[in-house]
N, C-alpha and C positions, 0 to 999 in steps of 0.2 A: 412450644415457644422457640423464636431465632433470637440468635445471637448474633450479634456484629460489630465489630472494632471499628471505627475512626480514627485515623488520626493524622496528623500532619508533621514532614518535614521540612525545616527551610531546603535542604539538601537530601534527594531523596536518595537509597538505595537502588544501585542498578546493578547486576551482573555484567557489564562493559557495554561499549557503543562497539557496533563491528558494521561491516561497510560489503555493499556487493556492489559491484563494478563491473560492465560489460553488458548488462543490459539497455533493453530499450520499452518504451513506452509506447502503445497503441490505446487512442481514444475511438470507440466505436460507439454510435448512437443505435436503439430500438426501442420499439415501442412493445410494453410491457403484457403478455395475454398472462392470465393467473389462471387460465384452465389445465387440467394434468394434462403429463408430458409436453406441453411448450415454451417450457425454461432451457433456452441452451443448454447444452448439454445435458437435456434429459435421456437421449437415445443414446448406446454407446458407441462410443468413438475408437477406431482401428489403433490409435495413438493418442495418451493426452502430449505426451512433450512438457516440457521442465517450464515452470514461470513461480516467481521469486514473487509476487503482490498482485491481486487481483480486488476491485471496488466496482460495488455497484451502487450506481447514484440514481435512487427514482424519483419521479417529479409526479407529483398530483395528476395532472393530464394523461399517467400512462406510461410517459417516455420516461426511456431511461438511458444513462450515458453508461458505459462498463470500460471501465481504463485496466488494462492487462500490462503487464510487468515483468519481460521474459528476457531469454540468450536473443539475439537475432536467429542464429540458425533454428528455433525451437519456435518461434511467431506464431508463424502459419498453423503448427501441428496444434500450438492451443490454441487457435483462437476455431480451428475445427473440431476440435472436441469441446469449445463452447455452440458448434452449432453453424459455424459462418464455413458454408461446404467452399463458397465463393473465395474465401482467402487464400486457395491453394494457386489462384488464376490471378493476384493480386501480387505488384509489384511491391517492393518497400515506400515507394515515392506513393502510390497510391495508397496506402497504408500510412500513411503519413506517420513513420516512427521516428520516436524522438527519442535522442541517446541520454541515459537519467544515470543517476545512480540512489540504494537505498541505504540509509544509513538506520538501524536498527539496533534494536536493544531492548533487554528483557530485566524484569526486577519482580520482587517477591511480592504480593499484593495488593498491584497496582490498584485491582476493583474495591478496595477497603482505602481507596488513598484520595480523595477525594482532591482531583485540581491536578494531578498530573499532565493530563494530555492540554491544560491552561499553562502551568509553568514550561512546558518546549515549547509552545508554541510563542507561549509572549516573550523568551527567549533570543527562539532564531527573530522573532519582527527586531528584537529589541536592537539582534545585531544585523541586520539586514539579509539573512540567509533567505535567499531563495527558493522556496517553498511551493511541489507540484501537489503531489500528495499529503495526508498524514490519514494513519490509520492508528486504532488504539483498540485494545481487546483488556482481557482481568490480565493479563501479564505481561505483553509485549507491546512494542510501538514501533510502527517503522514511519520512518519520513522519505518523501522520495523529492529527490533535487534535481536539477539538471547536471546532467554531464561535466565532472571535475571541480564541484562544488561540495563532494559530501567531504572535505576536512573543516570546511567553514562551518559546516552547519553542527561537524563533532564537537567543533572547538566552542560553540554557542553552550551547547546541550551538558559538555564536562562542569561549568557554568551553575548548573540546576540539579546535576545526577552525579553519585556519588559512585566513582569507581573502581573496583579492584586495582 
């Protein structure tokens, strides 16, 4: 037999909001093969290179959209060790990067907390934060903004999450 807690706060527990600053955003589309080894980066790569949030969004038809979340200087080395050998021949402009920042944050049992990833987000709408991303896992959340906006979206979030 399992065991499992609910329950809910109006203000939840969070270990702090903390903020990465200096990346960038690249959106790249593919279309999805589910047979072995043709998952980017299934071969290995000479280099992965540093990237702070990476999402994959599939779509019924196949396609799928993959938004990576890195240094500028670091882009290219992941997005070839996701497989795209072509990014090293690819300008920034052609790459079309968008300078973001992530505002993150981690708390103690988020997956037993049923509404979390609902309260930031009807938050930042509530207060108009600008919203690229949002990812949510059992313990972490990061939200990704544009460029000089992650204090707006902290100051939304302090709001809903209870901090140190």
């Amino acid at each position: 037999m399992e065991t499992i807690a609910v329950y809910f706060e109006p203000v939840a527990k969070s270990y702090g909001l903390h903020t990465v600053r200096g990346v960038v955003m690249v959106r790249t589309s593919l279309t999805l093969d589910l047979s072995a080894n043709s998952w980017p980066g299934s071969s290995p790569a000479p280099q992965a290179g540093k990237f702070s949030f990476v999402m994959l969004q599939c779509e019924p038809d196949g396609s799928a959209t993959l938004y990576t979340v890195a240094p500028p200087e670091d882009i290219h080395t992941v997005l070839q060790s996701f497989g795209w050998r072509k990014a090293a021949d690819a300008g920034q402009a052609e790459l079309g990067l968008q300078p973001v920042e992530i505002v993150l944050f981690q708390g103690p049992h988020f997956y037993e907390r049923y509404g979390i990833a609902a309260a930031a987000l009807d938050k930042l709408r509530e207060k108009k934060a600008e919203l690229l991303l949002a990812g949510f896992s059992g313990s972490m959340a990061y939200i990704v903004v544009p460029d000089g906006t992650a204090e707006v979206a902290k100051a939304a979030l302090t709001e809903c999450f209870h901090l140190p």
